[in-house]
N, C-alpha and C positions, 0 to 999 in steps of 0.2 A: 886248772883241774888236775887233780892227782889221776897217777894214771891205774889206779884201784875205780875210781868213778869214771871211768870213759869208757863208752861201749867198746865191743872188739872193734867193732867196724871202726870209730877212730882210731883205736891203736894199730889198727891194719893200716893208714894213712887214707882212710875213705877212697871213694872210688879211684882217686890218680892211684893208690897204693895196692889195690887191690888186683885192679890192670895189669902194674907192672910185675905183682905175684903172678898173675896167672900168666903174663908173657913166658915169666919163665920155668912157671910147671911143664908148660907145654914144652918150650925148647929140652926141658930136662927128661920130659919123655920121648921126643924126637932120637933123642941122643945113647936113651937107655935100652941095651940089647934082648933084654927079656921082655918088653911091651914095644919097645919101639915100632912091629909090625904092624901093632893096632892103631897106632896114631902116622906113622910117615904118608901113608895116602891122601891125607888133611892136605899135607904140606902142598901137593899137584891139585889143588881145589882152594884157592886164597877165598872164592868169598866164602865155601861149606865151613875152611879154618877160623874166619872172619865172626860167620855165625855160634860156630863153636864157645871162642875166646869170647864171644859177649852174652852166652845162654853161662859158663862159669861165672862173667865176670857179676851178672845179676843175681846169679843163685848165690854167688857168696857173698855180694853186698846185702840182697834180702835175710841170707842166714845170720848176718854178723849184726843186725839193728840198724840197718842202711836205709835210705829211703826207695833204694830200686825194686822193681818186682820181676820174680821169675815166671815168665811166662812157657819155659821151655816142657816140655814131659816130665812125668813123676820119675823118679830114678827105676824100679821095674821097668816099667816099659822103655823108656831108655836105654837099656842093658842086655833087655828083653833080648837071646837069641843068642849073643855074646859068648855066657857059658864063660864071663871069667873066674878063673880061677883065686885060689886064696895068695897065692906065690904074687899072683900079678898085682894082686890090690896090694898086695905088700909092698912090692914096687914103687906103686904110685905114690905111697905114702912116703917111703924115702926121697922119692922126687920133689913130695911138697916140703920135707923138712931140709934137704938142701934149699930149694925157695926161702925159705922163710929162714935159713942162715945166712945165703946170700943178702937178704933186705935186710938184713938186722934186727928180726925180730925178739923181740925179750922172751925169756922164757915160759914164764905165765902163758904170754898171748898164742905161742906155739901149742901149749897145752890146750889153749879152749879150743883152738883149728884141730888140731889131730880129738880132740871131742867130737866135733862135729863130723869129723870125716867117720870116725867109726860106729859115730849114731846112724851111718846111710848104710855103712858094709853091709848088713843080709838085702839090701835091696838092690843089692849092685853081684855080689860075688853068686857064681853058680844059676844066674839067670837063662 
């Protein structure tokens, strides 16, 4: 199958692949000084981190044409209270584009992810 015809979700490497991004969004936000705050208290809470890493890991296999389903909160309410800002979502997103340098992702497939990520931003920033 050409990789024009393969959903994102396989070109992410289906859920083994998707995992291993999001192990290491999170480690890249653990590590990143402008959000870092919001995410290190995960780290003292393995199963809240545990829960975290597999409400991502389902949202984004369900976002990419996966067969998982997201059962976690709509992103509003999720964020609800948060009040993050625009600097920070912008953060994160550099966090996920190292991710997906780190995995070797093609260019294209980075493009549809950072799609999806900025189809969420007003549900997420300024809540």
């Amino acid at each position: 199958m050409e990789t024009t015809q393969k959903s994102l979700y396989e070109r992410l490497g289906g859920a083994s692949g998707i995992s291993k991004l999001v192990d290491d969004i999170v480690e890249f936000h653990f590590e990143n000084p402008h959000i870092n705050a919001r995410f290190l208290p995960a780290k003292d809470d393995p199963a809240h981190l545990a829960q975290v890493k597999q409400h991502l890991c389902d949202f984004l296999g369900a976002g990419t044409g996966g067969p998982e389903v997201y059962k976690g909160r709509d992103m509003p309410t999720t964020h609800r209270g948060m009040n993050i800002s625009e600097a920070e979502y912008m953060h994160t997103i550099d966090d996920i584009l190292m991710a997906l340098d780190k995995n070797n992702v093609d260019e294209q497939t980075r493009k549809d992810v950072l799609a999806i990520a900025y189809s969420i931003k007003g549900d997420i920033i300024g809540k």
